[in-house]
C-alpha positions as CSV (number, residue, x, y, z in Angstrom):
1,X,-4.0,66.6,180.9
2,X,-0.5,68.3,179.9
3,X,1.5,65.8,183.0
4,X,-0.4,63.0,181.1
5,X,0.8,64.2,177.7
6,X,4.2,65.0,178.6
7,X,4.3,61.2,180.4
8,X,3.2,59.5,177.2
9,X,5.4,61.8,174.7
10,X,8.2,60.6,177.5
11,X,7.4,56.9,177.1
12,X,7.5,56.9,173.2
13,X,11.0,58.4,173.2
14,X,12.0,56.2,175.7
15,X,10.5,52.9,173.6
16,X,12.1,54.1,170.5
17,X,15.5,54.3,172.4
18,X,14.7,50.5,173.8
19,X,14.1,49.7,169.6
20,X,17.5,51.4,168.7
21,X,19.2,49.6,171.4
22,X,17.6,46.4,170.4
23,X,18.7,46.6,166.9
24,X,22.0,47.2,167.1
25,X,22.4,44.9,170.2
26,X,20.1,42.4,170.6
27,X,19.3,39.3,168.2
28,X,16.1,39.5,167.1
29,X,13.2,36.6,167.2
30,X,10.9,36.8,165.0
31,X,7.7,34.5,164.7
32,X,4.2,33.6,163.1
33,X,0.6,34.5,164.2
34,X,-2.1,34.2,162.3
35,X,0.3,33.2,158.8
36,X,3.8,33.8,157.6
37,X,3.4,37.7,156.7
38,X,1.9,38.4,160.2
39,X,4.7,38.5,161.8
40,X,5.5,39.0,165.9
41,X,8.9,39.9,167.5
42,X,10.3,39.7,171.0
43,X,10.9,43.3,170.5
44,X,7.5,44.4,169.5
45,X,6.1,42.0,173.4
46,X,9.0,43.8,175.4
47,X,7.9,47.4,174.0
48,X,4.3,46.9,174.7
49,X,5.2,45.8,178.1
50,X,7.2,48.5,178.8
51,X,4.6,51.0,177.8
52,X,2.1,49.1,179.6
53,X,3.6,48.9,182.9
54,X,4.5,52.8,182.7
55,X,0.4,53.6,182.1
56,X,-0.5,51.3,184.7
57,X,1.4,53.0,187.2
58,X,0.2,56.5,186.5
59,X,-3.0,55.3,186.8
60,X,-3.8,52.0,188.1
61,X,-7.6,52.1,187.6
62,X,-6.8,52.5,183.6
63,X,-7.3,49.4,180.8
64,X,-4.8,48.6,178.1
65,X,-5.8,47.2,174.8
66,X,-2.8,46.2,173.0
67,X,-2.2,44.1,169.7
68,X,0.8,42.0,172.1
69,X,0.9,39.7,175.1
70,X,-2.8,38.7,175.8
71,X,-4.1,42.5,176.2
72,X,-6.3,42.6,172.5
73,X,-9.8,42.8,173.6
74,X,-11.5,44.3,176.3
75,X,-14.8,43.8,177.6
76,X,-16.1,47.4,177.5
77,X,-14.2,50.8,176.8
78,X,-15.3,52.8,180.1
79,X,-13.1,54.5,182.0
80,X,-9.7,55.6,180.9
81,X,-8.2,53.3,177.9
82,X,-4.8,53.0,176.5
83,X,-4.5,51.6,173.1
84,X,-1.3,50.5,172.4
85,X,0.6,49.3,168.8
86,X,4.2,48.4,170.1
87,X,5.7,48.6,166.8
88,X,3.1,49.4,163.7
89,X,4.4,48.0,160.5
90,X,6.4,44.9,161.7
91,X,7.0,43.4,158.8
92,X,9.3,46.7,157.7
93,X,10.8,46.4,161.4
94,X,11.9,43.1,160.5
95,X,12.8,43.4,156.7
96,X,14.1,47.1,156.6
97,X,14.6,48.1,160.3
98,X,12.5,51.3,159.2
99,X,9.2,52.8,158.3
100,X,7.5,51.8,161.5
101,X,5.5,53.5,164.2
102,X,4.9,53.0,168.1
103,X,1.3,54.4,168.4
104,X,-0.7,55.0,171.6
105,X,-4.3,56.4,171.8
106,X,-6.2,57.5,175.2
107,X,-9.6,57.4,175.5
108,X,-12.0,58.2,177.9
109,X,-15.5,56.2,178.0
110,X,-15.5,54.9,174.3
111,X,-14.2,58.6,172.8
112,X,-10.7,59.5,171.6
113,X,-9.0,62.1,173.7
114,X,-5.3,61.4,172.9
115,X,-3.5,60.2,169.9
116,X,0.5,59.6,169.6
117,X,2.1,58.5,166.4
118,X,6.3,57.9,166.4
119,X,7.8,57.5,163.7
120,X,11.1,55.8,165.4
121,X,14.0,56.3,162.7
122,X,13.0,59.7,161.4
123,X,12.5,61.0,165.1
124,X,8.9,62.3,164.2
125,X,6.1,62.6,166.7
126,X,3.0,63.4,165.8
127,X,0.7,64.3,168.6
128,X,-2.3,65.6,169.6
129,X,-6.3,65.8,170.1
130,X,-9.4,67.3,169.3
131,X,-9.3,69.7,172.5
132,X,-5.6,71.0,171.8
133,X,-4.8,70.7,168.3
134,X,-2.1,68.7,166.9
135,X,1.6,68.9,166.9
136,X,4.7,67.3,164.9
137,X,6.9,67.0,168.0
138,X,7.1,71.3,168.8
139,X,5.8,72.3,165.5
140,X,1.6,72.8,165.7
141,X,0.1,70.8,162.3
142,X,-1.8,73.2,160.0
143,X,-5.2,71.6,159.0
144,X,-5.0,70.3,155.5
145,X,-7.0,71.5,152.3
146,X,-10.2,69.6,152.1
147,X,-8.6,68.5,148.4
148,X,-11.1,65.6,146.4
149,X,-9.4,62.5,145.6
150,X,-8.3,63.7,142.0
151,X,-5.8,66.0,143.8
152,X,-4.4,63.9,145.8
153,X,-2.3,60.9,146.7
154,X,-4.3,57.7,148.6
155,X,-2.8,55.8,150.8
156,X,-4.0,51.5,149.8
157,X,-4.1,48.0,151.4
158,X,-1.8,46.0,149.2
159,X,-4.5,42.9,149.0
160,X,-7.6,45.2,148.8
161,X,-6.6,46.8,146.2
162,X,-4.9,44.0,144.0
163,X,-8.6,42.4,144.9
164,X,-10.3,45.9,143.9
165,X,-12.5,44.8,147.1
166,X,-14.9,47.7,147.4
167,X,-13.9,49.4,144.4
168,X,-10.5,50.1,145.5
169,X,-9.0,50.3,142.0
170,X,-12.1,52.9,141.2
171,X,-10.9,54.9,143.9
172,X,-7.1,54.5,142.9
173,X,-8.0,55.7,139.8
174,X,-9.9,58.8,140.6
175,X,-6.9,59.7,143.0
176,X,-3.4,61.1,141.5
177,X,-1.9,57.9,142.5
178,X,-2.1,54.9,145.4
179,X,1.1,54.4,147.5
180,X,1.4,51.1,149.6
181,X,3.7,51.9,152.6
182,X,2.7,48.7,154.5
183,X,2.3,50.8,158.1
184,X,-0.8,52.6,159.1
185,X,0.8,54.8,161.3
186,X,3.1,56.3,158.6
187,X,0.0,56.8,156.2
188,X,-2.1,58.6,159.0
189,X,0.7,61.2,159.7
190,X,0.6,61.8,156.0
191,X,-3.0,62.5,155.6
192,X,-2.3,64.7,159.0
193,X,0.7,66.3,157.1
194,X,-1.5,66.9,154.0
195,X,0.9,64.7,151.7
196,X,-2.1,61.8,151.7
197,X,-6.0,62.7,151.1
198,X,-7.4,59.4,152.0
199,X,-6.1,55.6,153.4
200,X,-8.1,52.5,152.9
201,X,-7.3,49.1,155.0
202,X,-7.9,46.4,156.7
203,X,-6.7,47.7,160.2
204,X,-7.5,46.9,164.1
205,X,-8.1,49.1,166.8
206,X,-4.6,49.7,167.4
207,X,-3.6,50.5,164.0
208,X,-6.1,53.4,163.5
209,X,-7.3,54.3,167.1
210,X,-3.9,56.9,167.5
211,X,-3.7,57.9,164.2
212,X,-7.4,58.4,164.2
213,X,-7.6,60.5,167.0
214,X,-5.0,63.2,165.0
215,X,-6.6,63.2,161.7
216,X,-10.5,63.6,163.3
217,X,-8.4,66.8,165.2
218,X,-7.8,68.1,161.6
219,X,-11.0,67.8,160.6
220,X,-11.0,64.6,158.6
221,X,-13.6,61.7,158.7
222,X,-12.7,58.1,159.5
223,X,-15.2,55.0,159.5
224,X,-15.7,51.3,158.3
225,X,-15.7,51.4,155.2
226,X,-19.5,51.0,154.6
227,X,-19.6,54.2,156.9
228,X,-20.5,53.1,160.0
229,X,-19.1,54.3,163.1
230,X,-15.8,52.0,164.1
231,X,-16.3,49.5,166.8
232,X,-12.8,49.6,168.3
233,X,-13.3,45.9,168.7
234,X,-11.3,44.0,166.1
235,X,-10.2,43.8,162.2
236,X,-12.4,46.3,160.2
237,X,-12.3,47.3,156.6
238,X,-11.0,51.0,157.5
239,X,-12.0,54.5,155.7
240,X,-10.2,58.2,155.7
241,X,-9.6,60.7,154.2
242,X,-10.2,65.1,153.8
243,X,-14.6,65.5,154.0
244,X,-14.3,65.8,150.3
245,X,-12.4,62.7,149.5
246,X,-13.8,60.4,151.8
247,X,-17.4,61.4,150.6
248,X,-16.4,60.7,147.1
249,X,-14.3,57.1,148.8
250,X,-17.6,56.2,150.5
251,X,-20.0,56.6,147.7
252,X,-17.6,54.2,145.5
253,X,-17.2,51.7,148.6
254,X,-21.3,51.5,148.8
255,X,-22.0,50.8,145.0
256,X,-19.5,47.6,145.3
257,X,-22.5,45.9,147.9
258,X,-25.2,46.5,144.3
């Protein structure tokens, strides 16, 4: 377990030097997926590649499930599975050239073992699971007050809650205030770092499998937001937060279906 953490903390330092490089020295392409604001760049394929072809030669019985290059679903989760989000937060990779993540989970048959946030430009790796606790690069994370979600800051979907799709505005309101950072991966390190006590999105497995893996270390809760156990298996409408706050989150969520 520790050569496999110490690979994978290796790798992400390595891909955030690749990033660096590529930003200062490389010309950047950028296109179009699914519409104009989901955005794709050659640096986000070549980082997933990279990652890739390090896991699969530490162990070449493993799967990857990756947002990039052909590698986003998977038949079945057995076995040993890396999860992969090149860059988390594109759009701010493209626009700002911060306030993105690279973000890799491990699981083993269908259960979160591993979770890796990096927050590239601020040189902050979170890191972790539920069997060794959880760590901001040396630094071991202190779990964070179960605080209700009127003492606390909640991290939002833009379009949910502009929408107030499942009462996201209620919940907003009930919280001290909703902050829109555009990049799961920096909104799950805050709820890890206690400066968040809840995120609601719209997020694939990629986006909330690494980040996931931290927060349920710390004893927080994470579902659909209807409270059903993710499926790790495309888009879902993503809940989190402290027990307290994601109770109070999930009881608003349910009275939007009356």
């Amino acid at each position: 377990m520790q050569i496999l953490i110490n690979e994978i903390r290796y790798w992400m330092k390595e891909a955030g030097e690749k990033i660096k490089h590529a930003l200062s020295e490389e010309e950047l392409t950028v296109d179009t997926k699914t519409s104009r604001k989901d955005l794709v760049t050659n640096i986000d394929k070549m980082i997933q590649e990279y990652l890739a072809d390090q896991m699969l030669a530490f162990d070449p019985e493993s799967k990857i499930l990756g947002e990039e290059n052909g590698h986003d679903q998977l038949k079945d989760l057995s076995g040993r599975v890396f999860i992969i989000d090149p860059i988390d937060g594109t759009m701010n990779f493209v626009l700002e050239q911060e306030n993105f993540c690279i973000m890799v989970a491990v699981y083993e048959d269908g259960e979160g073992l591993l979770g890796f946030v990096y927050d590239v430009m601020e040189d902050r790796l979170l890191w972790g699971g539920r069997d060794i606790g959880v760590f901001l690069n040396e630094e071991r994370v202190p779990v964070p007050a179960d605080c209700p979600l009127s003492e606390g800051l909640l991290g939002m979907n833009a379009s949910m809650y502009a929408q107030n799709a499942y009462n996201a505005q209620l919940m907003g309101d009930r919280s001290m205030g909703v902050r829109m950072s555009g990049c799961a991966g920096l909104e799950l390190i805050d709820m890890a770092l206690g400066k968040r006590i809840g995120y609601v999105s719209h997020l694939a497995p990629w986006d909330y499998a690494p980040g996931g893996v931290l927060i349920e270390a710390l004893g927080m809760k994470m579902s659909s937001i209807y409270g059903e156990t993710l499926k790790i298996d495309g888009r879902e409408r993503f809940l989190a937060g402290t027990p307290a706050a994601y109770e109070e989150m999930l009881t608003l969520a349910l009275q939007s279906k009356k």
